[in-house]
C-alpha positions as CSV (number, residue, x, y, z in Angstrom):
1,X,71.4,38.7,164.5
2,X,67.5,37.7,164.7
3,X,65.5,37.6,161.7
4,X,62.7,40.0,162.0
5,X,60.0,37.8,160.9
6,X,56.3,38.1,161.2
7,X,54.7,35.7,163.7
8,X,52.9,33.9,160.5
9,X,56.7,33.5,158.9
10,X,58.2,32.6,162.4
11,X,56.0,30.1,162.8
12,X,56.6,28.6,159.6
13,X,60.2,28.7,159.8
14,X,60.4,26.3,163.2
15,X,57.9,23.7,161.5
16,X,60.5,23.4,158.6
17,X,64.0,24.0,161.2
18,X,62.2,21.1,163.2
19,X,61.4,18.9,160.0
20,X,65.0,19.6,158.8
21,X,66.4,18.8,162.4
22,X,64.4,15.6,162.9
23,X,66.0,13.9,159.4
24,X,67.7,11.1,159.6
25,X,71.8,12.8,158.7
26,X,70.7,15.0,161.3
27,X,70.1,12.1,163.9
28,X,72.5,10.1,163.5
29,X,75.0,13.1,163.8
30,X,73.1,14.0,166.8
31,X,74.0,10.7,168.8
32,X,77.8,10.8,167.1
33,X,78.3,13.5,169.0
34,X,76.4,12.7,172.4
35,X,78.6,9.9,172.3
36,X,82.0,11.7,171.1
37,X,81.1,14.3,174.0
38,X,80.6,11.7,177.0
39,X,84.0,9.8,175.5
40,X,85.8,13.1,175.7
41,X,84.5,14.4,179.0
42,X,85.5,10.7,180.5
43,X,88.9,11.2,178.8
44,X,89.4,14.8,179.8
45,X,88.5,13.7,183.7
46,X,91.3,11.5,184.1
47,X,93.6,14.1,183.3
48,X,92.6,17.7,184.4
49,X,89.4,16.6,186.5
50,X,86.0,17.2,186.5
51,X,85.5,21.0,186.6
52,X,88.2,21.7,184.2
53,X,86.5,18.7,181.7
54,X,83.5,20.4,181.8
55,X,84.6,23.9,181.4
56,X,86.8,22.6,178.5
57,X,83.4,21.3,177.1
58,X,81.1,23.6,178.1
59,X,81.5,25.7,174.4
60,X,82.8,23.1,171.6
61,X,81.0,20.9,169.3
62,X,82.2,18.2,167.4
63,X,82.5,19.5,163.5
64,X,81.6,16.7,161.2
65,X,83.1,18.5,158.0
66,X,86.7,19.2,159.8
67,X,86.3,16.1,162.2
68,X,87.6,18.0,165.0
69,X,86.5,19.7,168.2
70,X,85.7,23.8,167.6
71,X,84.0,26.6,169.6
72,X,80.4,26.1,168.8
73,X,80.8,30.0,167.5
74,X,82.9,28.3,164.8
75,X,80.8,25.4,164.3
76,X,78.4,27.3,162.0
77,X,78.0,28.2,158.5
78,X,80.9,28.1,156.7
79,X,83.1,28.2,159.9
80,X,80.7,31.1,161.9
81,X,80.4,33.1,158.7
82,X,77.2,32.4,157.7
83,X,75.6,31.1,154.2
84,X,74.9,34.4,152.8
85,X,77.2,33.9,150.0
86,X,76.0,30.7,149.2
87,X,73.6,30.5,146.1
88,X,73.1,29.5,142.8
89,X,75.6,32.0,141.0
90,X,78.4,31.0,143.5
91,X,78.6,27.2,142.5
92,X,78.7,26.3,139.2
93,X,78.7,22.6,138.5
């Protein structure tokens, strides 16, 4: 669901998503998984063909945390839950 921001607080939110996306974590797991993607397309090729690979492809990503391919659905917060219930009073250290 969309967050119904005002154009001032929309704004503001993509300059910090883009800062946040441009880091260097974020980079480097960028290129990981360009390069897991065209190692796995080449693999799946060989085996099922082209227009299966791709269609196999078309919706994973490569989850970092579980090291494993998911639907990119899944590939969110907390497994395509979200992070509302993350906050201070739910970790304690």
């Amino acid at each position: 669901m969309a967050q119904n921001l005002s154009p001032k607080a929309a704004k503001n939110k993509a300059v910090r998503d883009l800062k946040y996306a441009k880091t260097d974590r974020r980079r480097e797991m960028k290129a990981a998984n360009q390069k897991r993607r065209g190692e796995k397309l080449r693999s799946l090729i060989k085996c099922v063909g082209l227009a299966a690979a791709k269609a196999w492809l078309r919706n994973k990503d490569w989850d970092h945390e579980d090291q494993r391919w998911e639907k990119r659905s899944k590939n969110r917060g907390n497994d395509g839950n979200g992070t509302k219930s993350e906050g201070k009073r739910n970790y304690k250290a």
